[in-house]
C-alpha positions as CSV (number, residue, x, y, z in Angstrom):
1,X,0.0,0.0,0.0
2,X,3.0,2.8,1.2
3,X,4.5,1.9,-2.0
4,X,1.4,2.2,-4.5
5,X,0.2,6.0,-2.9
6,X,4.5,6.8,-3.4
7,X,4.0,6.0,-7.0
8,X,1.3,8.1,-6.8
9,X,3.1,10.8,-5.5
10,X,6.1,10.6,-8.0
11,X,3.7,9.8,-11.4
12,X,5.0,6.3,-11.4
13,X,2.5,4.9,-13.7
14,X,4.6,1.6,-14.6
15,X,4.8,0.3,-10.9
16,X,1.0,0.9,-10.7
17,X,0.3,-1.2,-13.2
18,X,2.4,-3.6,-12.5
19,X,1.2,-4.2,-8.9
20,X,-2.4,-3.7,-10.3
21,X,-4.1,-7.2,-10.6
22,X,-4.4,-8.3,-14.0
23,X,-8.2,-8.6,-13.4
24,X,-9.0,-4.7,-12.7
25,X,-6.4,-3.0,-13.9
26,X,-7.1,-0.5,-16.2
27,X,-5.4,-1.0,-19.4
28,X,-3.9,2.1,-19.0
29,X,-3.9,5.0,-16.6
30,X,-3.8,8.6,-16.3
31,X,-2.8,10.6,-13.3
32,X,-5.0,13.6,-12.1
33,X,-3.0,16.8,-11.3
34,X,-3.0,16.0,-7.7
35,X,-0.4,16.8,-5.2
36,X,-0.2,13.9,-2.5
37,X,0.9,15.1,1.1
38,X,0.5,12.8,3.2
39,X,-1.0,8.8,4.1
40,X,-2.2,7.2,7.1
41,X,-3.0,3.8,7.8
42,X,-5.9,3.1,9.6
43,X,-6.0,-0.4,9.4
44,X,-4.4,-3.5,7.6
45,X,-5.3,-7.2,8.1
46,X,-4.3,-10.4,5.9
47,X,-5.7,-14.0,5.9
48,X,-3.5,-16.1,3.8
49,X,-3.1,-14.7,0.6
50,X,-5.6,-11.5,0.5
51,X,-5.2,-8.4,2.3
52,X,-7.1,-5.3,3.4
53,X,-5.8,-2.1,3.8
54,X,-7.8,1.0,5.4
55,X,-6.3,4.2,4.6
56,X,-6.4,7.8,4.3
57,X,-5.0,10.1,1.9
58,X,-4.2,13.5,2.2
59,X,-3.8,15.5,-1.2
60,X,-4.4,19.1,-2.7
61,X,-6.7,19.7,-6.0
62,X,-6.5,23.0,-7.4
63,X,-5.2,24.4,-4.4
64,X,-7.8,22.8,-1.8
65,X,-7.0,20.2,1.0
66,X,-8.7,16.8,0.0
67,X,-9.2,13.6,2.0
68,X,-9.7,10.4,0.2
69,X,-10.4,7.4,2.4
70,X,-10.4,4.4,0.9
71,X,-10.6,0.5,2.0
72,X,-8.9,-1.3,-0.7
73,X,-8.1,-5.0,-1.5
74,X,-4.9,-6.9,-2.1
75,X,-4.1,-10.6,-3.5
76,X,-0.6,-12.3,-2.7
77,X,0.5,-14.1,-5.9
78,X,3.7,-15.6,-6.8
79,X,4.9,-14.2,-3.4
80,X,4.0,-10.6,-4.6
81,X,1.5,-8.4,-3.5
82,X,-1.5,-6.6,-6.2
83,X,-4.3,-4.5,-5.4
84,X,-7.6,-5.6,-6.4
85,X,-9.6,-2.3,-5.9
86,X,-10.7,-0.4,-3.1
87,X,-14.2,1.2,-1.8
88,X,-14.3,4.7,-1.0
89,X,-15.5,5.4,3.0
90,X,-18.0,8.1,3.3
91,X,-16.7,10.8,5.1
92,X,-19.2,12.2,8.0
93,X,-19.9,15.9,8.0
94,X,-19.4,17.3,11.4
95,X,-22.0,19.5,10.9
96,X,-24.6,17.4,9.8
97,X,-27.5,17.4,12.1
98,X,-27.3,21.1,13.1
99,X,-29.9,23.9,12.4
């Protein structure tokens, strides 16, 4: 996972593929002009040979501060790890609820 959102950060669009599984990866890709700043795990858990990984991800769009939180899934093949895809987590709004 650290080293899939630091390919991200330095446009490494070969290693992304590469550790995409052949299954749902794109057929090509195209990174966004997005400026990564930071990554936390929140949580990661593997059973054999698939993984989960919680995380958040801190980046800038046109200036403004972005979260993106994501659980995504991982399959070990061959030793090596792949990410499968990943499910966005919907953010609550701290001030929903108020009048």
């Amino acid at each position: 996972m650290r080293s899939r959102y630091s390919a991200y950060v330095v446009g490494l669009i070969d290693y992304l593929l590469a550790t995409w599984h052949p299954s749902t990866a794109p057929g090509e890709l195209e990174l966004s002009p997005v400026k990564w700043i930071g990554l936390e795990v929140l949580h990661a858990e593997s059973a054999g040979d698939a993984g989960v990984v919680e995380f958040v991800a801190l980046c800038r769009v046109n200036g403004r501060a972005e979260r993106m939180h994501e659980t995504s899934r991982f399959v070990r093949e061959a030793g090596r790890w792949y990410y499968i895809d990943g499910q966005m987590v919907a953010e609550e709004n701290p001030r929903s609820g108020e009048s």
